[in-house]
C-alpha distance (Angstrom), angle and dihedral (degrees) to the residues before:
residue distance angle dihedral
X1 . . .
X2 3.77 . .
X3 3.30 94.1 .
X4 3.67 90.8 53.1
X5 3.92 106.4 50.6
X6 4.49 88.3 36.3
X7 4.07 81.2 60.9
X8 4.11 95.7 42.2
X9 3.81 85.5 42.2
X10 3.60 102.4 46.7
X11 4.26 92.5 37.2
X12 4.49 84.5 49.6
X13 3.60 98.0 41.6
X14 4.03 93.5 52.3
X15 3.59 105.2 31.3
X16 3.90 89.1 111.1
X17 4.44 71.6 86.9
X18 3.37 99.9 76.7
X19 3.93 82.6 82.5
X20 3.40 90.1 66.5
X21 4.01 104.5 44.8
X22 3.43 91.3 110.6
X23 3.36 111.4 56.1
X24 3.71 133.0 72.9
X25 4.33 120.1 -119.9
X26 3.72 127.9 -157.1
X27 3.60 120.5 -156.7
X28 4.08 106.3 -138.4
X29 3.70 146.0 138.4
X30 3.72 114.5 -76.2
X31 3.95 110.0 177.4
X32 3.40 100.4 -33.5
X33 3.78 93.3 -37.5
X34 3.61 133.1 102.6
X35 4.09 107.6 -129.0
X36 3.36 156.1 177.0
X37 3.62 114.8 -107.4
X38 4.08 121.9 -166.0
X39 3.55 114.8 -150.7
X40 3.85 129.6 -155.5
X41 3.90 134.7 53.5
X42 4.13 98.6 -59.1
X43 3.42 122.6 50.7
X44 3.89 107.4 -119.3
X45 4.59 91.2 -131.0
X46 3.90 99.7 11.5
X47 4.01 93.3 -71.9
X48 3.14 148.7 82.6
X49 3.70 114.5 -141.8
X50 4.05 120.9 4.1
X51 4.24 125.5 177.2
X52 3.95 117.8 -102.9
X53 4.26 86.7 -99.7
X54 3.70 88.7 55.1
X55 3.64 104.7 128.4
X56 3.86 100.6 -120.0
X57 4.09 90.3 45.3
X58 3.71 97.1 41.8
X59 4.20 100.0 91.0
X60 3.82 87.7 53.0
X61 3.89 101.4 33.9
X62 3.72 94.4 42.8
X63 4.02 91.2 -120.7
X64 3.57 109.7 -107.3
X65 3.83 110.7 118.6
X66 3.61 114.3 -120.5
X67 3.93 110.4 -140.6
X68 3.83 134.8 166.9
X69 4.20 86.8 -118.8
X70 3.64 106.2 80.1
X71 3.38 90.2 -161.8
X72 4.35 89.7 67.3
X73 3.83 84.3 41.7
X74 3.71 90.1 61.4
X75 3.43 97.2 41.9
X76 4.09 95.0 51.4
X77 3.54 85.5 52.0
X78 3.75 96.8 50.4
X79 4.11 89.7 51.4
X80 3.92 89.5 50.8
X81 3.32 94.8 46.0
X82 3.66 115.1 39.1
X83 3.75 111.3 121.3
X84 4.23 86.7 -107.1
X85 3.75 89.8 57.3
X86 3.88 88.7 37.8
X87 3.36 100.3 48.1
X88 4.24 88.9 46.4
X89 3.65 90.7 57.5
X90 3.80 93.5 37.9
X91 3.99 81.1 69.7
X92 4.24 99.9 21.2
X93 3.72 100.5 89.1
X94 4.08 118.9 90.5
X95 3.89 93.9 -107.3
X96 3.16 97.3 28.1
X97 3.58 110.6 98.1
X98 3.92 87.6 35.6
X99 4.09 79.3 66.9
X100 3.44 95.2 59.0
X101 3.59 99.8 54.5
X102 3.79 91.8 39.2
X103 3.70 80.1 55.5
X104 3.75 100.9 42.3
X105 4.39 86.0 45.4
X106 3.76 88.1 57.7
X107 3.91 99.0 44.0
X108 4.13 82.2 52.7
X109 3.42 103.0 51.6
X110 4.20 90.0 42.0
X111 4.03 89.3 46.0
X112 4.19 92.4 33.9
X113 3.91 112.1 23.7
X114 3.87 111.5 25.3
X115 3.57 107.5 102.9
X116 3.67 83.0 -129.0
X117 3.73 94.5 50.2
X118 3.80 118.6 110.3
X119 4.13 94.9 -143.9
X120 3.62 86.3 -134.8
X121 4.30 113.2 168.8
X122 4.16 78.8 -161.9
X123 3.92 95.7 58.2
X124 4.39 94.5 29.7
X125 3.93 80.1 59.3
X126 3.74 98.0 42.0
X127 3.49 96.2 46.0
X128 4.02 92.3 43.0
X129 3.86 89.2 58.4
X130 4.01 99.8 45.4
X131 4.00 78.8 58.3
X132 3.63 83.2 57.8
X133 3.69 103.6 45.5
X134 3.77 91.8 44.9
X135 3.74 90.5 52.9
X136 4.21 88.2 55.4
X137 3.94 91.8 34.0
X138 4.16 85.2 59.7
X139 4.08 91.9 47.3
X140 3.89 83.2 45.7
X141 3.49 106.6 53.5
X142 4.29 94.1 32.2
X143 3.60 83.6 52.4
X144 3.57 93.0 55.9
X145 3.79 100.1 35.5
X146 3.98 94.1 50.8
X147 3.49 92.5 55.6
X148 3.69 93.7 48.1
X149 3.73 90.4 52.1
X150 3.68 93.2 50.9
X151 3.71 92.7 45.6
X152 4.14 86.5 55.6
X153 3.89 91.5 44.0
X154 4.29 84.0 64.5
X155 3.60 83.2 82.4
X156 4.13 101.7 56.1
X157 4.26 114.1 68.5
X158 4.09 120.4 -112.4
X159 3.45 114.4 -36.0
X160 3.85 131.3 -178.3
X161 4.30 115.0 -86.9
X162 3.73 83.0 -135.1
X163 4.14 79.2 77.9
X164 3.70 102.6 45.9
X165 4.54 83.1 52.6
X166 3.14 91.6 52.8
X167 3.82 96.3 43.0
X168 3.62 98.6 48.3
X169 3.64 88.4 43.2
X170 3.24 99.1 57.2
X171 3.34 104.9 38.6
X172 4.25 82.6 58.6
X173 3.44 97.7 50.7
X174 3.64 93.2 47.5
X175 4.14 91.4 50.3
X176 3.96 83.1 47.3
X177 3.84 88.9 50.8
X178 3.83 94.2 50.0
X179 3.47 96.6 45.1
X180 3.43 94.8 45.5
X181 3.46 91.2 55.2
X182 3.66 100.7 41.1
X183 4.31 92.4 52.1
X184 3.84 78.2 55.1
X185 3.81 96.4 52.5
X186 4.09 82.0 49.7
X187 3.20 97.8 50.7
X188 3.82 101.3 47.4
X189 3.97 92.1 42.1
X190 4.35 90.7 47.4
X191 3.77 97.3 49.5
X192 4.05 108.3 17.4
């Protein structure tokens, strides 16, 4: 199911894209910055060139601004990934929210209805909030990863935004996926 509502959520939140199909990015340093720069005669959202936390790149770049000061990097990183900002984007996406109760309904009726269930408060709670911490782990580490990519692509010439989807996407789903599957390992080893 993860790997279901990650692909809807990641395909909803950034289909502003499909603008921008057609044209080819390069990945280069812009003063000081690493950034996304659209190629061709139009501009794919009204500019040019934008930084990796600009606001319509952000859910494929990851949104923490890549910058030859380490200091900036650090502090980009810190703003995207405090546990406020987290914790928003843990329950931002169109689906996502719907995934948490979906998840919190099937912890209750595994810790509360299953015959096998031991309709403990203790283990209904603990279970509720590894759901939660797996849902901000994912944004965490995607966050993190999608930048890094990016900042690696700076090296390779223009290359159609088709990639860079598809990329980020993946590389998303597949944290979701892991996660997902790892808070589920937890969960059945803690309380089974």
């Amino acid at each position: 199911m993860a790997l279901v509502k990650d692909t809807i959520d990641y395909t909803l939140e950034n289909k502003h894209w499909i603008k921008a199909m057609s044209h080819k990015v390069e990945v280069k340093w812009i003063n000081g910055y690493l950034a996304i720069v659209f190629k061709g005669k139009t501009p794919a959202f009204g500019f040019r060139y934008a930084g990796l936390a600009h606001e319509k790149l952000k859910g494929v770049t990851g949104g923490i601004h890549i910058s030859k000061n380490i200091k900036r990097i650090w502090l980009s990183a810190k703003e995207v990934l405090s546990i406020k900002s987290l914790a928003k984007a843990n329950f931002s996406g169109p689906l996502a929210a719907t995934g948490f109760v979906i998840d919190v309904i099937l912890d209750y009726d595994t810790v509360m209805l299953d015959e096998s269930g031991s309709r403990d408060i203790v283990e209904l709670l603990g279970r509720i909030g590894l759901s939660f911490l797996g849902g901000i782990a994912t944004v965490a580490i995607s966050s993190i990863l999608t930048s890094l990519i990016l900042s690696i692509s700076g090296f390779m010439p223009a290359f159609p935004v088709i990639l860079i989807f598809l990329l980020s996407g993946v590389v998303i789903v597949s944290i979701g996926y892991a996660i997902n599957q790892a808070i589920d390992y937890i969960k059945d080893e803690t309380w089974n």
